[in-house]
N, C-alpha and C positions, 0 to 999 in steps of 0.2 A: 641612427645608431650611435650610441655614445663611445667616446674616445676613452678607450682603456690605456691607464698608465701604468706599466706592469715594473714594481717595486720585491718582487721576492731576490730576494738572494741582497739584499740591504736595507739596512736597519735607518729607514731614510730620516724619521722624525724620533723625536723624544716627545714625550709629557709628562707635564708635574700638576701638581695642585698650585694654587697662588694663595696667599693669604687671605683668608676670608672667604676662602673656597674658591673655585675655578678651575680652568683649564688653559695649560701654560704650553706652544708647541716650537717645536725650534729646531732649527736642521743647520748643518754645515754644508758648503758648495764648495770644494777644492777649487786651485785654481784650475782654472781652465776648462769647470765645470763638467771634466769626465767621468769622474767618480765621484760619490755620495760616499759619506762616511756620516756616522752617527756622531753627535754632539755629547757629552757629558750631561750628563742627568743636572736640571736646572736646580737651584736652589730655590726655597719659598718665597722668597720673596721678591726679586727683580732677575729674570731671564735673561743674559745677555745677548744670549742668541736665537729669542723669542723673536716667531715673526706675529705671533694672533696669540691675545690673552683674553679669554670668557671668562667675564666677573660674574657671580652669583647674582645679580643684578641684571645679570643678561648686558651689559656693555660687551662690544669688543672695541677693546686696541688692537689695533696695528701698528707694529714696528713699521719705521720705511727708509730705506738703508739709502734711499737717494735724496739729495737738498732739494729743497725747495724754495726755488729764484723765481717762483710767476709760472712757470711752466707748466704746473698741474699736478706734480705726481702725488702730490698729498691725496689727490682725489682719485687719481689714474690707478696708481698702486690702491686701494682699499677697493678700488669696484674689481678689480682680478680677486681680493679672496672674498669679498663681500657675494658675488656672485657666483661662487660654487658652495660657498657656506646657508645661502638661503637666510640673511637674517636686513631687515629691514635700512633704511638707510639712515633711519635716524637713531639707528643702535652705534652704530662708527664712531669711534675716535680712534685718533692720529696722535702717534709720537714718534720725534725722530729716533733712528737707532744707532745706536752708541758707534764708537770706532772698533770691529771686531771682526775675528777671520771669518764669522757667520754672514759677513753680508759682503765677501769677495764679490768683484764684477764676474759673472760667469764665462765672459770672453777675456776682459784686460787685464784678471786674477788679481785683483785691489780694489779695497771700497773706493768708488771715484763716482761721480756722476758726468758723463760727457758724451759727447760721438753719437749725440741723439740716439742713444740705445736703453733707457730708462724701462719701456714699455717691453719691447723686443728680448732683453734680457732675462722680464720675470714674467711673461707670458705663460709658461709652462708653470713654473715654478712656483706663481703666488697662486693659481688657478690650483695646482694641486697642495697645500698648504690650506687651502678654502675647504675642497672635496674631502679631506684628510678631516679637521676636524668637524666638520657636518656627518662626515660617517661615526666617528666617536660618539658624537653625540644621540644620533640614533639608535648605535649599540647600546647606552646606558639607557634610554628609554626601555628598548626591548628587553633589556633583562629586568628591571625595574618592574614590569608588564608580564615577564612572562613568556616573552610572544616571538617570534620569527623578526627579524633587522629589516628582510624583504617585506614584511608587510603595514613597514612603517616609514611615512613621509618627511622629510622637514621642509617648513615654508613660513617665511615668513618671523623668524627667526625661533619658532616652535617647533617641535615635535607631534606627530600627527598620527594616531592608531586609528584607521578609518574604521574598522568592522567594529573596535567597541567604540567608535567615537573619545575613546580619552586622549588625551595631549598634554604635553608641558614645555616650559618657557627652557629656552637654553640654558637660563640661569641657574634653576633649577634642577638640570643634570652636569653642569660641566662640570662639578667636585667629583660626581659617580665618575664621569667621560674620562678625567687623566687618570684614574686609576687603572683604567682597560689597558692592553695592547692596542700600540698602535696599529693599523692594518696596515698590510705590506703590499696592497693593489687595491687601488681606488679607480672611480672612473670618475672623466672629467664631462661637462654637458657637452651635447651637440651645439650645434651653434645656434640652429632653428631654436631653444631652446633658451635665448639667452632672454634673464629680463632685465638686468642693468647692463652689462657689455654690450657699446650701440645707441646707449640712451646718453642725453644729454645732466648730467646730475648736478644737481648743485657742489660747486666748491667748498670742500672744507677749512679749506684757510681765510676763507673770506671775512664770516662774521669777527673773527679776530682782528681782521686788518681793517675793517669799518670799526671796529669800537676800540680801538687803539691798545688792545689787550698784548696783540702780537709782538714776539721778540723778536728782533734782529741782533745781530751783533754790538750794535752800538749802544742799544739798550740796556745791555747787560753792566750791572753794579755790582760789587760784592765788597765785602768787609774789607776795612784799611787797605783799600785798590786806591794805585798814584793812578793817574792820567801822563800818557807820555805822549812825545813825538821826537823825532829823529831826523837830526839836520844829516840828511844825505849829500854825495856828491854831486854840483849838476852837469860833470862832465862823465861818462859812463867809462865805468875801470879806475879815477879817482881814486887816491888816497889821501889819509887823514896825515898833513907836515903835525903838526901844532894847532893846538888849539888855545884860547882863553876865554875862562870862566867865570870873572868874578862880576863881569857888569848882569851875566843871565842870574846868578844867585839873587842878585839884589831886587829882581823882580818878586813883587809879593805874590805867596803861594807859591812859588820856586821850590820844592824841595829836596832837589839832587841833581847833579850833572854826573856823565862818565860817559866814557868810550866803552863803543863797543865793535862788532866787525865791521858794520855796516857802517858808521859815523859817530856821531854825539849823541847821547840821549839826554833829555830834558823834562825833569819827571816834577807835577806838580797836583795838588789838589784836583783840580780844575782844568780842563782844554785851552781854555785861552789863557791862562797864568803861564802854562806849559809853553803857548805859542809865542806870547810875546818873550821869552826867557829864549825861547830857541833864537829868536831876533835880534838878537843881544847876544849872542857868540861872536865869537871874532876865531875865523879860522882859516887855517893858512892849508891849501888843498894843492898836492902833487896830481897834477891834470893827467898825465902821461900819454898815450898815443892818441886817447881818446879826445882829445881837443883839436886832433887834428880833420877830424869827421865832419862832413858837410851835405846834405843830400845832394847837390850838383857836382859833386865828388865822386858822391856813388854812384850818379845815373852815368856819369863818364867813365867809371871802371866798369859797369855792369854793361854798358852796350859796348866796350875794347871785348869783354868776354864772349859777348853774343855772336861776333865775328868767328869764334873758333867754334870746330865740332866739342860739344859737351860729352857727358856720359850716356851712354842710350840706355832708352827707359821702356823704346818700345819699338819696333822695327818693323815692316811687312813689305814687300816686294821691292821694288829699286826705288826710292821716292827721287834721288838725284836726277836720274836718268828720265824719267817720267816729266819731270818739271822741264827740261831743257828740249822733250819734242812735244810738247802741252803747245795747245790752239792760241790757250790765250794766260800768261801767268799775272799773279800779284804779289805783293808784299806789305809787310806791314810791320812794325813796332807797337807795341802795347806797352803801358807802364802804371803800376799802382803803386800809391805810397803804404809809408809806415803807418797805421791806424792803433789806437789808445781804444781798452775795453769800454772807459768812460760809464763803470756802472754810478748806476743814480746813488747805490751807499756805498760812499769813498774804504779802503780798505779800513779792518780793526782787528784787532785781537785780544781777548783775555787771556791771564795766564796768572797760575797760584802753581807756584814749586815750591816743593818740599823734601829733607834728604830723600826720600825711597817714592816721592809719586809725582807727578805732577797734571794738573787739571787744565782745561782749555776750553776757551768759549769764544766760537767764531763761525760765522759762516763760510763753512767751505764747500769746496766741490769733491775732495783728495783727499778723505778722512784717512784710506789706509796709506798714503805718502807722507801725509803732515804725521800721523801718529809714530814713526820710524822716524822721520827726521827731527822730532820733538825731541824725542827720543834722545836720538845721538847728539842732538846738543846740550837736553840738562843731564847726559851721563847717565841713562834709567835702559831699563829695558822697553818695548812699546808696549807691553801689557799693564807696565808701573802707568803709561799719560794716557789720559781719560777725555775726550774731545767730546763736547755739549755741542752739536750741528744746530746753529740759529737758524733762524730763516734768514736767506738772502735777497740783499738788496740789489739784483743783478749779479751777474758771473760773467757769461761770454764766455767763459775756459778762464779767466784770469783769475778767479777764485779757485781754480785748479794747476797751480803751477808745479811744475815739474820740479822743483827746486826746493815747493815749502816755502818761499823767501819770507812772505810776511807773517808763518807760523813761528819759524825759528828764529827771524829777526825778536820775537814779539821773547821765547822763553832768552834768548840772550841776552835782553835787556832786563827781566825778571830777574835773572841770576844777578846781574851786575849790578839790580837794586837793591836786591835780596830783600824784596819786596812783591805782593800782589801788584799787577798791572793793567792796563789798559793801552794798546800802543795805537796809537790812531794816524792813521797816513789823509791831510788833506789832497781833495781833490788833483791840486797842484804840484803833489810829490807825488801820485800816481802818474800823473798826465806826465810830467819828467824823467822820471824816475823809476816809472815802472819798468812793465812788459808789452809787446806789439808784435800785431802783425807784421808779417815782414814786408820789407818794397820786393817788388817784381818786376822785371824786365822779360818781354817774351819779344822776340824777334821770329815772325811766320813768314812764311811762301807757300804759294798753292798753284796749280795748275789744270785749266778748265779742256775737254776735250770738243771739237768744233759743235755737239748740241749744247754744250755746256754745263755737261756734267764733270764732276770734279775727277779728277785723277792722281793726283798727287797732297800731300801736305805736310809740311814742314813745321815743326814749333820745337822752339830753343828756350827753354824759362833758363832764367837767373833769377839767384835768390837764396837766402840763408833757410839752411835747415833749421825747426823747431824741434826738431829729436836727436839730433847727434848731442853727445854730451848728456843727454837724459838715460833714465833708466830703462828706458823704452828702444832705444839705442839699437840695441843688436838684435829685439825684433822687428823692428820698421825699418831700418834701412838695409837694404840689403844690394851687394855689386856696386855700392857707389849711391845707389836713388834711396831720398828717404819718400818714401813713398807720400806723404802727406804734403810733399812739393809738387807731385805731378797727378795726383788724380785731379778727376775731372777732365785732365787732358790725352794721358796713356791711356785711359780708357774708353773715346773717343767714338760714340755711338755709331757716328754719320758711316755711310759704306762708301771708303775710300780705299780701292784697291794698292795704293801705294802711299803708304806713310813712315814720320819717323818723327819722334817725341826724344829728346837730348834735353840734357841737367848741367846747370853750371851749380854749386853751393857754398859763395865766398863766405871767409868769413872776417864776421869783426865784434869790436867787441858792444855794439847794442844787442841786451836781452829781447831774444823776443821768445814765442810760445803759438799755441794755437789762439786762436782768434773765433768766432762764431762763423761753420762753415769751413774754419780751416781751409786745406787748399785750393777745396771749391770757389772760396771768397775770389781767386785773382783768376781760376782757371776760367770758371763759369761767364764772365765778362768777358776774357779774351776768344775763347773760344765761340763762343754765340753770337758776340760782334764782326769776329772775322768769317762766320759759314755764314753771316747775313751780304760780306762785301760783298762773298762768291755768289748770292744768289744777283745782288743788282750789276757784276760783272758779266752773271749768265741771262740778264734781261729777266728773272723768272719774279714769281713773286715768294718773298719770303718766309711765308705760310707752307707755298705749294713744294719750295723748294726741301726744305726741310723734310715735310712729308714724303714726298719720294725716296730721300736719302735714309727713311727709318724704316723701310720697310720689314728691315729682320730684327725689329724692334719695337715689338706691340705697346710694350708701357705708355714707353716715350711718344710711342703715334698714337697712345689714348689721352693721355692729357693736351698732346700740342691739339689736336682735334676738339678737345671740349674746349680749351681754353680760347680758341679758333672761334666756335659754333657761341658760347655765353658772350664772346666779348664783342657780336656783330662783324667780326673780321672781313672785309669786301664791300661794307655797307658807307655810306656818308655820315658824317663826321660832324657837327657845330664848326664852324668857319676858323680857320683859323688852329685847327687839331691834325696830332697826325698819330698813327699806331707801330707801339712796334715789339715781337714777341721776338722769344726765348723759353730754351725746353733745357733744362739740366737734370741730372739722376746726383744723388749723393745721401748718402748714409740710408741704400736700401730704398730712398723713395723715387718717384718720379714729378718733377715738378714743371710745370709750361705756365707762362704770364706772358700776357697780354698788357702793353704799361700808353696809354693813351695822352700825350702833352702837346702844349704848346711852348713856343720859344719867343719870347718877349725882341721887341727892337733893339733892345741892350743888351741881347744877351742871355736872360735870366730864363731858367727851364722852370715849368709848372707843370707837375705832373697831377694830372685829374682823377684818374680813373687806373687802376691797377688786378685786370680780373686773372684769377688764380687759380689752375685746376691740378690738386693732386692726388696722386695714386702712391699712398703709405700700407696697404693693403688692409688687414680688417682692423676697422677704427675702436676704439674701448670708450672714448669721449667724442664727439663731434662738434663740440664747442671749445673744448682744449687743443683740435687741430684748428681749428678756424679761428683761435685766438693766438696759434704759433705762427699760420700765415701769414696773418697780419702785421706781428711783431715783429717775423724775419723779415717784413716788405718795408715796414718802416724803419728797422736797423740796418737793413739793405741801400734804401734811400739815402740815410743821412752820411752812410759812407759815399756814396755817387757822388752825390752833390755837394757834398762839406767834407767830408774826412780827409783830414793829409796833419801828418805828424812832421814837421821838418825838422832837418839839423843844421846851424851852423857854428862854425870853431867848438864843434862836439855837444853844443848844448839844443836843447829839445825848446823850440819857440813857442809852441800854445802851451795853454796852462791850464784851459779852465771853459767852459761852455762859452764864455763869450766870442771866443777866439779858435774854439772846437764842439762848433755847434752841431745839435743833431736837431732833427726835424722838431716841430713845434706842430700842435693842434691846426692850426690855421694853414700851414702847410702842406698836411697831410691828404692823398687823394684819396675819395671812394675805391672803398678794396671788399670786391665779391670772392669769396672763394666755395669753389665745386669742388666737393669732393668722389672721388669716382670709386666707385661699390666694386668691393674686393675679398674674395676668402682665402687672398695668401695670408700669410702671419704678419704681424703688426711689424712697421718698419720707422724709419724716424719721423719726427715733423719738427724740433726745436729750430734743427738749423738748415733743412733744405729749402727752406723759404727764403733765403736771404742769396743764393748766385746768380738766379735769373732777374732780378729787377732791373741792376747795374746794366747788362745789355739789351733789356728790354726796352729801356729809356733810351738809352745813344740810338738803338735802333729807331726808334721812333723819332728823335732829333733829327736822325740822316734823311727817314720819309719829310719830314717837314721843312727842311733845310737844306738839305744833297751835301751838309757836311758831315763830317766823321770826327767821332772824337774819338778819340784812343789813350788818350791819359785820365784817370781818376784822379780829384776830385772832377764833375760834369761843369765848371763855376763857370759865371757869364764872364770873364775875361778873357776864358780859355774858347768859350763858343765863337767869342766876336776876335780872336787870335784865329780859330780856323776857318771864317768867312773869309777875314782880308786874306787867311792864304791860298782861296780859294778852292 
């Protein structure tokens, strides 16, 4: 039975003609995705709020209102309308779509791309935009014919009159097709019906980025554009005493200095003219509190805090009282550092301002925050700045800052050159100077009853909020908890009749933001690491224990179960190996790994083998979730075992891969991932991949070892630090 989607009573789509004939359709999505309002009738030539444009040629473009950092949706989004449209796959093309209220997030009400909600967001939405004009299209057949809309097919990206056998190419009616009404109730396929939803398709970003055709940010040139970079603070809150200029002038290619909020700017033909001129400042910096910042600072203010009750974030029967007649109790301290996005293309931004517009070219994630914030810095309205989304060279969320910082750094400096620019942040000014995940502090307690079932559990996070002070602010934080500090942990699968989840949220003045995974990243480790103590405190095994504790929780006990059954769980090992899993739920999905290592004499962890089994419900790609598993498994990894950002007298000590390494080829373990067959609606995979590994691995260190590690980075000083302390 097909899925009717009943549209009367709103005027959901528009159509127009496109230049040179066509079919142009375009809808608006209020925020919050309640209501449907009709778009303004498009103009001939470029739709701003076109999501599918049929060229007389029979091409379709697709608009696609989410970036594209590697994760797929170039491909993802075009098989939702390619697949109720009925038109081949080598008809598709891809362009990104503008900065515009047409492609609002339908839950966060702003073009953003994040929260692993890419798929889940336009499930409904581009499926019916597909069905929408495939029906147009067959209506212009049928009147063209004569003949009944019901007794006409489309496949394949034609039109099909089976009883006289005539047909014609999409191309061929989409001029007829926007002319029609649009229909007001379309129906979308059955699922049994699906022939690219499911299927593995090739990427359409690919052949670009094989033949070097693809734009990124950095690629981007444009007429009399300077090349800048920006001596920033490197103590965080920093101000600019005094500066001087005249040894950076003298470098050739040099062709302008000035202040701006953020620092000095140093604008030159060229990147490296610009770089060495920045080297040749001489500038006198008011440090202010922020020199006073050291991470063993923090971890001794965050564990003074961890002593006191916090804010509660989640509460259920006495957990004090519980712990104090419990058989057998434990304790623990967890601790993660600050982590750097560390995308592989360092930030950029273009930017051409002019009195009444101003234009932008960057990879971002935040088109409708960067175009508001552009905005209000070169004094325009956000309809005047016009944001060109390149592809991106990695995000993590840092290409999504709540702040804008390297959009509006980037027109600030345009203004002050009153010039085209290029603002380019080396590696080494992000890795300082950026945004991070925050450090964490969790302080647990739990309590085992004489079979050794839990009864009790205690978790205290410290930690900076990434949403207070954003615009997100007064929806995510609510009573004190910003909520993206305790999930993973408030919500708390295991069946423990007595618990309680409390929030500390210092602050200071290091920026930070979301991270890949967000709060999952520090929940996911401490939580999975410490219901592993309680399983070798209750003598059980880790596998078994877990499973009993999910019982009112099918997802989570179908992945821990395959990822259990694929990875040999209970079987022997190659000499010298040991296994150790973890099951976490985040952004909708459910995720369980199995992470398989050895731990060297020195120390050094090897992880071999990482098998993965998730349940995101019905898949649109199966090669684009088996390529985000493996991504989050290896972004996952290189924070485990290498990530830690430190500070001391305020300033940020790595800079750069050398010294803030992420995994390498040769490091990397065999990673299977299972995916388990689902007809709930599509839910995330960018970043649920990335919180089970972290405790997957310690778990398995502690089977091979009987030691515990409990602070992130996993590094072999820290392994042979928790031997000798037995």
């Amino acid at each position: 039975m097909n899925q009717s989607v009943d549209m009367r009573r709103r005027d959901f789509l528009k159509a127009s003609a496109a230049i040179g004939g066509g079919l142009v359709l375009g809808f608006y999505v209020p925020m919050g995705g309640s209501t449907i309002a009709a778009a303004a009738d498009p103009p001939a030539s470029v739709d701003p709020n076109a999501w599918v444009r049929i060229g007389a040629d029979g091409t379709v473009t697709i608009l696609v209102a989410k970036s594209e950092m590697g994760q797929g949706v170039y491909t993802s989004m075009p098989m939702l309308i390619a697949e109720e449209l009925e038109v081949a796959w080598s008809q598709i093309r891809v362009e990104a779509a503008p900065a515009a209220p047409a492609y609002k997030h339908a839950v966060y009400g702003i073009q953003v791309t994040g929260g692993s909600t890419s798929v889940s967001s336009s499930w409904d939405q581009l499926r019916t935009v597909g069905a929408t004009a495939r029906q147009m299209l067959i209506s212009a057949a049928a009147k063209k014919w004569q003949v009944e809309p019901a007794s006409c097919r489309a496949e394949n990206g034609t039109v099909h009159h089976p009883p006289s056998g005539r047909k014609a190419d999409y191309g061929s009616l989409a001029e007829q097709a926007s002319k029609l009404p649009v229909p007001a109730n379309v129906s979308l396929k059955a699922p049994k019906d699906f022939k690219i939803i499911g299927t593995s398709m090739p990427r359409l970003d690919t052949p670009g980025k094989l033949d070097g055709s693809a734009q990124f940010g950095l690629d981007v040139s444009i007429p009399g554009m300077l090349t800048a970079v920006v001596a920033r603070p490197v103590v965080f809150g920093a101000r600019v005493k005094s500066f001087k200029a005249e040894k950076a002038k003298t470098i050739p290619g040099v062709k302008a200095v000035a202040q701006v909020p953020t620092g000095i700017v140093v604008a030159a033909g060229d990147f490296w003219s610009a770089q060495m001129g920045r080297e040749a400042l001489e500038i006198e910096w008011d440090e202010g509190v922020g020199a006073k910042l050291s991470t063993e600072g923090l971890r001794k203010e965050y564990a003074a805090l961890a002593e006191k009750p916090g804010t509660s974030a989640r509460k259920e029967g006495a957990p004090e009282a519980a712990l104090t007649t419990a058989a057998k109790g434990l304790e623990a301290i967890y601790e993660v550092p600050y982590l750097a996005h560390a995308t592989m293309e360092p930030l950029n931004c273009v930017v051409q301002l002019a009195e009444a517009s101003c234009e932008i070219w960057t990879g971002t994630q935040f088109q409708g925050g960067d175009q508001s914030a552009a905005a209000a810095a070169a004094g325009l309205k956000p309809e005047q700045v016009k944001i060109h989304t390149m592809l991106l060279g990695g995000g993590f969320g840092r290409r999504a800052n709540p702040h804008s910082d390297f959009v509006v750094e980037a027109v600030q400096v345009a203004k002050a050159l009153k010039a085209p620019v290029k603002v380019v942040w080396t590696r080494e000014d992000d890795m300082r100077g950026g945004y991070y995940r925050p450090i964490w502090y969790s302080r647990l307690a739990a309590g085992l009853d004489p079979e050794g079932k839990p009864v009790a559990w205690t978790h205290r996070i410290v930690g900076q909020s990434i949403i207070a002070g954003t615009a997100f602010e007064q929806a995510m934080v609510q009573n004190g908890i910003d909520a993206t500090s305790v999930e993973g942990a408030a919500d708390l699968p295991y069946a423990i009749p007595n618990l309680l989840v409390d929030l500390h949220s210092p602050k200071n003045v290091v920026p930070v933001q979301w991270w890949r995974s967000v709060g999952h990243s520090h929940t996911g480790f401490v939580v999975e690491s410490f219901i592993d103590e309680l399983a070798a405190a209750a003598a059980k095994d880790p596998y078994e224990f877990r499973r009993d504790l999910l019982a009112g929780h099918p997802r989570h006990r179908g992945v821990l179960e395959l990822a259990a059954k694929k990875s040999g769980w209970g079987t022997p090992l190659p000499a010298g190996r040991s296994r150790g899993i973890a099951v976490h739920a985040s952004f909708g999905s459910f995720i369980a790994q199995v992470a398989e290592v050895s731990v060297a004499t020195d120390g050094r962890i090897a992880v071999h083998r990482v098998v993965c089994a998730v349940d995101c419900g019905r898949v649109v790609n199966p090669d684009t979730v088996a390529a985000q598993m493996e991504s989050g498994i290896i972004f996952g990894l290189s924070a485990a075992l290498m990530g830690e950002i430190t500070l001391k007298e305020g300033r940020v000590e790595q800079s750069n891969f050398h010294d803030y390494p992420i995994l390498r080829q040769k490091e990397s373990p065999q990673i299977e991932v299972h995916i388990v067959p689902s007809t709930e609606k599509p839910t995330g995979v960018g970043e649920p991949g990335v919180p089970p590994v972290a405790p997957a691995v310690a778990n398995a260190v502690f089977a091979a070892t009987g030691v515990r590690l409990r602070r992130l980075p996993m590094t072999a000083k820290r392994v042979q630090a928790a031997q000798k302390e037995g």
